[in-house]
C-alpha positions in Angstrom: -126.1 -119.3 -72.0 -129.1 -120.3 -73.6 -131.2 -122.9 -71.8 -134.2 -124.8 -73.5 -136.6 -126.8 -72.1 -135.4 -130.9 -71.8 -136.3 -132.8 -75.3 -138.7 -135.5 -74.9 -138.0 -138.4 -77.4 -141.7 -139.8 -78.5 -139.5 -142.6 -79.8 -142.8 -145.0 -79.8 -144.2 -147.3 -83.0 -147.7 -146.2 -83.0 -150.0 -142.5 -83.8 -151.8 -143.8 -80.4 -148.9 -143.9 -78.0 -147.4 -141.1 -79.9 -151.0 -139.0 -79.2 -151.7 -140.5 -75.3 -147.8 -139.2 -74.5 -148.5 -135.8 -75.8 -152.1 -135.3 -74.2 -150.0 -136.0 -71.1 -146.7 -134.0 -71.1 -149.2 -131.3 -72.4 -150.8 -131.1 -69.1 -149.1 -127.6 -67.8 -148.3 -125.1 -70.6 -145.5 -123.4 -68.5 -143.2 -126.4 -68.5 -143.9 -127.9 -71.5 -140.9 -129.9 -73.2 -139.9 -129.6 -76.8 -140.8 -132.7 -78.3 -138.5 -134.6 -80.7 -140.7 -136.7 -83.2 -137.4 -139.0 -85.2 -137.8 -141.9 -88.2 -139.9 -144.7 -86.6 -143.1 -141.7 -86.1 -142.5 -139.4 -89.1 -141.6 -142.3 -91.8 -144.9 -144.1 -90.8 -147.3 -141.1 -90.3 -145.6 -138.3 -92.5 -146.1 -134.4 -91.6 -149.6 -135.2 -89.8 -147.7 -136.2 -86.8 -145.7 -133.3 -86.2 -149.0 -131.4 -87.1 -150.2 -133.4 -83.7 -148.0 -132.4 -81.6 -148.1 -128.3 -82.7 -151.4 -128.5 -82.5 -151.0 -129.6 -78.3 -148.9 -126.3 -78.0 -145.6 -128.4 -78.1 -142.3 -126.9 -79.9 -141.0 -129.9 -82.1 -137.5 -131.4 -82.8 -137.6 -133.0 -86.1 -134.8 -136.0 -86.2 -134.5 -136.8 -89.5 -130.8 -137.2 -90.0 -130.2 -136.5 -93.4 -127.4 -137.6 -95.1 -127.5 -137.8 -99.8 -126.2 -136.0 -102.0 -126.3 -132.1 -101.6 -129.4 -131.7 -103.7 -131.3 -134.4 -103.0 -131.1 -133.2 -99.1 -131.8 -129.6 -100.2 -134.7 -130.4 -102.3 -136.2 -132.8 -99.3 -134.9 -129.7 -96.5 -137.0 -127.4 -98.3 -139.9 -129.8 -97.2 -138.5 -129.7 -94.0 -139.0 -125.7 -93.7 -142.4 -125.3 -94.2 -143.3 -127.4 -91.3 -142.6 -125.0 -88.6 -140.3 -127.3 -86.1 -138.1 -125.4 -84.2 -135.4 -127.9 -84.5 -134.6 -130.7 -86.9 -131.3 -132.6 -87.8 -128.7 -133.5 -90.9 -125.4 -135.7 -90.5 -122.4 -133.6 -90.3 -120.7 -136.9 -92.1 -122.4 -136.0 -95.3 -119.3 -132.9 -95.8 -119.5 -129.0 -96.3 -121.6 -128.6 -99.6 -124.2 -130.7 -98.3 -124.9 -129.0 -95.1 -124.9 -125.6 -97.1 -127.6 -126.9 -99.2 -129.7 -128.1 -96.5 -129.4 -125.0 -94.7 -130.2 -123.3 -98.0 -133.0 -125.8 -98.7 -134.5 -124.7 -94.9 -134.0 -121.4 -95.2 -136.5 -121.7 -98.7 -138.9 -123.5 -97.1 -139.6 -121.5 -93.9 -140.0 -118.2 -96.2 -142.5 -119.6 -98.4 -144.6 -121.3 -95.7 -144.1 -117.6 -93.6 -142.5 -119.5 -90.6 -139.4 -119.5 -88.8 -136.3 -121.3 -90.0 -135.5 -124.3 -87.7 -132.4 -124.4 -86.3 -130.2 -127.1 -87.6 -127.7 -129.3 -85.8 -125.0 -131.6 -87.0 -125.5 -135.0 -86.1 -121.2 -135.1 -84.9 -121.2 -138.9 -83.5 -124.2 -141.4 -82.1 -124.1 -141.9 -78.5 -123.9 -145.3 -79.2 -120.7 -144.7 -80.6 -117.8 -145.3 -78.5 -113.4 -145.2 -79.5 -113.8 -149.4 -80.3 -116.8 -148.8 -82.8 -115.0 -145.1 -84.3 -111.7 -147.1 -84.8 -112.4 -150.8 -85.7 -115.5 -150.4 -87.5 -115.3 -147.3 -88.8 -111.7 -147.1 -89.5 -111.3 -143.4 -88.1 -107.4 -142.6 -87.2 -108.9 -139.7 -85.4 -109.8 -139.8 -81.3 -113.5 -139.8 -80.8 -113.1 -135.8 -79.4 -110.8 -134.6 -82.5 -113.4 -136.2 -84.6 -116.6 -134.5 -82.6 -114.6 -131.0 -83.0 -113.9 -131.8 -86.3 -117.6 -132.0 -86.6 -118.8 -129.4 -85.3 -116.2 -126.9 -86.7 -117.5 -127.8 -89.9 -120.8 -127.3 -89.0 -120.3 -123.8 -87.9 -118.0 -122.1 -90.8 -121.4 -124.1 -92.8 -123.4 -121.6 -91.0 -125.4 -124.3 -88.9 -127.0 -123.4 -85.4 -125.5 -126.4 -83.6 -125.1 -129.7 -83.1 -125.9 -133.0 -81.4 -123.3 -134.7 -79.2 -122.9 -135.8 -76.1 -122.4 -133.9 -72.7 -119.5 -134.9 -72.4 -118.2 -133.5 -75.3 -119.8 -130.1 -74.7 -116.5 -128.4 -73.6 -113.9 -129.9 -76.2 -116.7 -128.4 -78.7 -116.8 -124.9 -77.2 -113.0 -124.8 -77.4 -113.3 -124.6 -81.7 -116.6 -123.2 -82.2 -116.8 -120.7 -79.1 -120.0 -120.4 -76.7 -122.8 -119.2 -78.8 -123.2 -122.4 -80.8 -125.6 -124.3 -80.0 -124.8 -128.0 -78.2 -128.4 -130.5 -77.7 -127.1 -133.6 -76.0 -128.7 -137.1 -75.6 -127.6 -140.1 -73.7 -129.1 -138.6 -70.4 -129.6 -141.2 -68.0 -131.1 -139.8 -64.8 -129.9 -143.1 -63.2 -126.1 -143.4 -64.8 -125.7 -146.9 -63.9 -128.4 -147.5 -66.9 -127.3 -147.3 -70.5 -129.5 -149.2 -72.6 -127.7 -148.8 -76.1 -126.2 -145.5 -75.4 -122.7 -145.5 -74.2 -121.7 -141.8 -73.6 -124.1 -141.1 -70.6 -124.1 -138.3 -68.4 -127.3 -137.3 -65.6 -129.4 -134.1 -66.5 -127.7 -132.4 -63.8 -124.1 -133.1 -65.2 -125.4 -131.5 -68.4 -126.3 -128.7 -67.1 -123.1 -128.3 -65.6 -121.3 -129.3 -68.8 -123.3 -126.6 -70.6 -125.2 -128.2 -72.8 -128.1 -126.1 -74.3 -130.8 -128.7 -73.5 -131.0 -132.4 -73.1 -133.1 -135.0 -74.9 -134.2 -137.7 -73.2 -136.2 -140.8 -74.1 -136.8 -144.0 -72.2 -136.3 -142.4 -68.7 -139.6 -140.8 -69.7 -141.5 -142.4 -72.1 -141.4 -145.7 -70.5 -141.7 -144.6 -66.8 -145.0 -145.2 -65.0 -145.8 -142.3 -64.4 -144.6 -140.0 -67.6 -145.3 -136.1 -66.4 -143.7 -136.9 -63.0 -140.4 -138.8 -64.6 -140.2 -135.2 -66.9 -140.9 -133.2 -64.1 -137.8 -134.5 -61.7 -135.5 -134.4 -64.9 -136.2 -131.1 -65.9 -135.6 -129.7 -62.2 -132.2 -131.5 -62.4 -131.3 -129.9 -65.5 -132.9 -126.9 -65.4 -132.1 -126.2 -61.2 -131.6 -122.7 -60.5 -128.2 -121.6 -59.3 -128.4 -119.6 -55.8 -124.8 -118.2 -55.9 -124.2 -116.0 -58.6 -120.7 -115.2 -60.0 -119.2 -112.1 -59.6 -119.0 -109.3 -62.8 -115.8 -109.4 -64.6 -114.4 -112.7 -63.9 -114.2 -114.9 -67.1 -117.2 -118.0 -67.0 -116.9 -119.1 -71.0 -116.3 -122.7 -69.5 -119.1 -124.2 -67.2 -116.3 -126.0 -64.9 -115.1 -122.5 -64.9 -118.9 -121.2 -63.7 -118.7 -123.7 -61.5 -115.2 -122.8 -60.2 -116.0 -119.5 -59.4 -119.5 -120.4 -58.1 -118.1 -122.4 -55.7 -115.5 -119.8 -54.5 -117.9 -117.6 -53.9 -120.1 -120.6 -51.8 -116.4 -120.8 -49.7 -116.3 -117.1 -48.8 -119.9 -116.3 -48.3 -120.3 -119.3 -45.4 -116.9 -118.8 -44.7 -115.5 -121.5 -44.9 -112.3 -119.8 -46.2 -110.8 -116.8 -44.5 -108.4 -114.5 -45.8 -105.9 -112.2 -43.4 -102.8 -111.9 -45.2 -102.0 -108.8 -43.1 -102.8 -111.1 -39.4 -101.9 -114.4 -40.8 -103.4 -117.7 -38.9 -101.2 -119.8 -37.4 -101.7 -123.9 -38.5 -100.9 -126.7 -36.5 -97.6 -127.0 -38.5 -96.1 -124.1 -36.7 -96.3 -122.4 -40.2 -97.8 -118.9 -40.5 -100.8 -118.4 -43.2 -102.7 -115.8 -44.7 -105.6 -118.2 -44.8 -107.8 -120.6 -43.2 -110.2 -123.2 -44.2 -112.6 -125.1 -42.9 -114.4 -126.9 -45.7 -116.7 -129.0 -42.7 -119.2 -125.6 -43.0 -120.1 -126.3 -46.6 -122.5 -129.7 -45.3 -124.8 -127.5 -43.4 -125.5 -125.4 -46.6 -128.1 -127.5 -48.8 -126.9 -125.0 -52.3 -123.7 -125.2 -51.3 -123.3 -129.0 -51.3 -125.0 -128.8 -54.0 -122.8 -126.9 -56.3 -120.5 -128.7 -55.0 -121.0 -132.8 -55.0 -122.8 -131.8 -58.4 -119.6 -130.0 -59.6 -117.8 -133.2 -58.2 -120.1 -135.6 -60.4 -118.9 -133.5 -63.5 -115.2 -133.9 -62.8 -115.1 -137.5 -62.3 -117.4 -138.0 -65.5 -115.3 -136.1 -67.6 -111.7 -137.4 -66.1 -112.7 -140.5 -64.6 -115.5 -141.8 -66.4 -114.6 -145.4 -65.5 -114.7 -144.9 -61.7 -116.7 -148.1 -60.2 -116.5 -146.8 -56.4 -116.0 -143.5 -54.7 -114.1 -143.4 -51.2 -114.4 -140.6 -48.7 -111.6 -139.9 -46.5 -112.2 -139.8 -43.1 -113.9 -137.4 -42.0 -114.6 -133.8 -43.8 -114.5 -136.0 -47.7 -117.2 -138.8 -46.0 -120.3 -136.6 -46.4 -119.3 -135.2 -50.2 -118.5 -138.4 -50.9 -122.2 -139.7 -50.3 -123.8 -137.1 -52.1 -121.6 -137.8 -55.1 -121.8 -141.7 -55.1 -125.9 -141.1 -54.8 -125.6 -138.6 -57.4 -123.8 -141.1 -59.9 -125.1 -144.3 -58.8 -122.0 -145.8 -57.3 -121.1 -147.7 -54.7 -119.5 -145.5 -51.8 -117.0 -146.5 -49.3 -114.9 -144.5 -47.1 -111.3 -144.4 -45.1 -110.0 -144.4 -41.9 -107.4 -142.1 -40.9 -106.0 -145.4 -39.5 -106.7 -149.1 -39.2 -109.3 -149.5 -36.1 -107.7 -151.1 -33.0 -110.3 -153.6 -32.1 -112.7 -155.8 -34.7 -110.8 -156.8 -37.7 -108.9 -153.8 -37.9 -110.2 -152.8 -40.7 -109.3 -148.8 -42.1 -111.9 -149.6 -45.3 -115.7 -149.3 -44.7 -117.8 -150.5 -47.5 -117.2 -153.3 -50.0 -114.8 -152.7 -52.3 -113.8 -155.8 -54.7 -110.7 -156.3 -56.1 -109.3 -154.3 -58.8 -112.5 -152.1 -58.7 -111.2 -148.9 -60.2 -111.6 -145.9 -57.2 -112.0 -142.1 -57.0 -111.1 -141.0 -54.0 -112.7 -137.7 -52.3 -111.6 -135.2 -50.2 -112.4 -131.8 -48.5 -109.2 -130.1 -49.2 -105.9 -130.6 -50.8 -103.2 -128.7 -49.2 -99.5 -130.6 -49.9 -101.7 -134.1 -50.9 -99.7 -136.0 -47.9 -103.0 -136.8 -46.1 -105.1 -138.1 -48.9 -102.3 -140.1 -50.5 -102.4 -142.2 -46.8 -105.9 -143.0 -47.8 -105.3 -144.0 -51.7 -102.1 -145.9 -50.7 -105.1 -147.7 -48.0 -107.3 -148.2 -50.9 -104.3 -149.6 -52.5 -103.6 -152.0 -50.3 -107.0 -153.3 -49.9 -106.9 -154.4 -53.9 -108.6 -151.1 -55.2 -107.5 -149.4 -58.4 -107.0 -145.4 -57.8 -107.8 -143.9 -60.7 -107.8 -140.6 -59.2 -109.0 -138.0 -56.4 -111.2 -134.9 -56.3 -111.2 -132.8 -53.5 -113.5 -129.1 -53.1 -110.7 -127.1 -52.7 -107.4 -127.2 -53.4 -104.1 -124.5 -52.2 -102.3 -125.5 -55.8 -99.3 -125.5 -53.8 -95.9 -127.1 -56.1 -95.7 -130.0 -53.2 -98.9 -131.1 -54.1 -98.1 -131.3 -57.8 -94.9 -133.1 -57.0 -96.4 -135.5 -54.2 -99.5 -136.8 -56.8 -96.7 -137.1 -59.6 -94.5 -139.5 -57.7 -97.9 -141.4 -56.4 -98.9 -141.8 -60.3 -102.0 -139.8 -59.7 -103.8 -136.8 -60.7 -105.9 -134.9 -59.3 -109.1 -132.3 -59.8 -110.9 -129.6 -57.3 -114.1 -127.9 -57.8 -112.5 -124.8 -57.2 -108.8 -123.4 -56.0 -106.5 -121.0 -54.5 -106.3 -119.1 -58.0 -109.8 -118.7 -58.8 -110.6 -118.0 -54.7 -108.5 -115.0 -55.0 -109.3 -113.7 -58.1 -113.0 -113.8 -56.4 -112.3 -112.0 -53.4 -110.6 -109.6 -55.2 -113.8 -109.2 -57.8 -115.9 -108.7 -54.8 -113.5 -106.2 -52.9 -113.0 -108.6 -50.4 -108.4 -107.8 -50.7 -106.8 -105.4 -51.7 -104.2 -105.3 -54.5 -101.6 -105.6 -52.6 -103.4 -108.5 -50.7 -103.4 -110.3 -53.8 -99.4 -109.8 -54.4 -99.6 -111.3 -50.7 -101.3 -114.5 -50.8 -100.0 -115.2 -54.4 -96.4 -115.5 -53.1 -97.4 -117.3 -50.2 -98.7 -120.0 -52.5 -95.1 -119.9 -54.4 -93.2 -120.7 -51.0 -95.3 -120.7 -48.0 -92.3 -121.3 -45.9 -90.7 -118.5 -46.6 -93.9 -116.3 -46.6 -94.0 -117.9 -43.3 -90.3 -116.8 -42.2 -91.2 -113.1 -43.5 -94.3 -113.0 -41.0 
């Protein structure tokens, strides 16, 4: 995937700020943002200002937005072209013929001027827009994702490079347009818990899970005190190197499915998870098992976690994007539990295996109010029994279980049926499918193996009787 340096939003009223911000984000050429330069700068200071910030070394994003009639927007893209911007902008809303002729209009202007034609995104929907404002105000029957895909396939079969939308929205996108189209997304809030006016937030670290192409970001480093170091800490987050590399062969188009395998990988190289279908463990059950896993490993591996509590922040924004707390269950879900509610901001509790027998006999840690909507976290989900205790505990204490995320799961059919008949769902970072599929990749079982632990996950009692 294509990765581009973080977008910094000189969203400021004057030429001065405009020029003291780009004197200082110009300070070391090899991590040097792309700057985006939008109405307020450009309508009050014209093509001088984007010659300011070329001039400084910097790549610019031109957010202009347009959205007339197909010639008039053609005439002005052509405008547009000659400027040199590596990026610039054009409503999706404005229909089919009129992004063609803005494309057209770009592609005239960069071949007179002799420069290279920008890439152009749809604008899909605003961050600021959320399913109240699509459907009440602007009377769209479609959900807010149909109408993003609807978006961006139009954009594509227009010939566009990409488009704008939130992280979020990155993998509903990829489904109709496929990976090599581009998605830039805004509403990045380093500290999620802050908005402003956007409403479809995500941190840069979830958008780099999420796949987005690069990030543009505003506030969070234009108004910070100190404006390199605020750029500096989000583009590590977004642009974080990823220690564990995914083995040849396995299909990654998805970035929860990068992370999946990622992860599986993390799980066999610490080894956390063992594999012996032909000398099968023995678990406290009395059952017989071709594996073994002890998930407790993964917090003394800093990369691991990391894939990890990150890969958990991604899950619970996309599924459970109203979460208010995050519960750990006692003990191996406590730690990714921290990591996760530091990651999104959140207050963190955690559970008890059972009420305490002296005090107040409490099983809840934490504050949690009532009717505070919960994801719960745990290690590992093997039949779901043990977790459920602990939402059924949240439960009782007046929380709201909106759902659970756990590191690993067995996908074993008791487990579907046990979270169905709770009124749950559920998400792992990775699973029994994608673990196997890895150790098979990396010649870890044979195929016969495979055939092994693949009917052990259909009936693991009678895998059990058979060895």
């Amino acid at each position: 995937m294509r990765r581009f340096e973080p977008i910094v939003a000189i969203d400021v009223a004057t030429k001065e700020e405009a020029t003291a911000l780009l004197d200082k984000l110009a300070v070391d050429p090899q991590t040097r943002p792309i700057v985006k330069i939008g109405m307020e700068l450009y309508y009050g200071y014209g093509p001088a200002i984007v010659r300011e910030a070329q001039s400084r070394g910097f790549a610019v994003f031109l957010d202009l937005k347009l959205h007339d009639i197909p010639n008039t927007v053609q005439r002005a893209m052509v405008a547009v072209g000659k400027l040199g911007v590596a990026f610039t902008t054009i409503q999706a809303a404005g229909g089919s013929e009129m992004l063609k002729a803005g494309l057209a209009g770009l592609k005239d202007g960069a071949a007179q001027a002799g420069v290279k034609v920008p890439n152009l995104l749809a604008i899909t929907q605003l961050t600021s827009i959320d399913e109240d404002i699509l459907h009440n105000e602007q009377h769209v029957n479609l959900s807010l994702i149909d109408s993003v895909q609807n978006y961006a396939r139009l954009a594509k079969e227009s010939g566009l490079a990409g488009v704008v939308c939130s992280a979020k929205e990155v993998q509903a996108i990829r489904q109709v347009v496929g990976d090599d189209f581009l998605c830039i997304t805004p509403g990045i809030r380093p500290n999620q818990n802050v908005h402003d006016d956007q409403k479809r937030v995500v941190t840069p670290a979830q958008a780099h899970e999420l796949g987005s192409n690069s990030i543009v970001v505003g506030r969070p480093i234009t108004r910070a005190k100190d404006p390199v170091v605020a750029y500096q800490q989000i583009r590590d987050q977004f642009l974080a190197g990823d220690s564990a590399e995914v083995p040849a062969g396995l299909k990654t188009t998805a970035s929860e499915n990068v992370t999946a395998f990622r992860v599986a990988v993390d799980l066999l190289n610490i080894k956390a998870v063992t594999l012996q279908p032909s000398q099968p463990f023995t678990w406290a059950s009395g059952l017989h098992s071709p594996i073994y896993t002890d998930n407790r490993l993964t917090i003394s591996y800093p990369a691991v976690r990391r894939h990890i509590f990150r890969g958990m922040s991604t899950l619970i924004s996309r599924y459970f994007s109203d979460a208010e707390v995050i519960a750990g269950t006692a003990t191996a879900g406590i730690p990714h539990a921290s990591w996760v509610a530091e990651e999104l901001n959140l207050p963190l509790i955690y559970v008890r295996s059972k009420p305490k027998d002296h005090g107040r006999g409490k099983q809840l840690e934490g504050v949690l109010k009532q009717g505070q909507k919960v994801v719960v976290i745990d290690d590992l989900i093997s039949t779901g029994g043990s977790v459920l205790k602990a939402v059924n505990a949240v439960r009782k204490a007046g929380g709201e279980v909106v759902g659970v995320v756990s590191v690993f799961t067995y996908q074993l059919p008791a487990a579907v049926d046990n979270f169905k008949a709770a009124g749950l769902t559920y998400h792992s970072v990775t699973n029994y499918t994608k673990l196997i599929e890895t150790a098979e990749a990396q010649q870890l079982i044979s195929s016969d193996e495979r055939k092994s632990l693949h009917a052990w996950r259909q009936d693991p009692q009678a895998w059990s009787d058979a060895h």
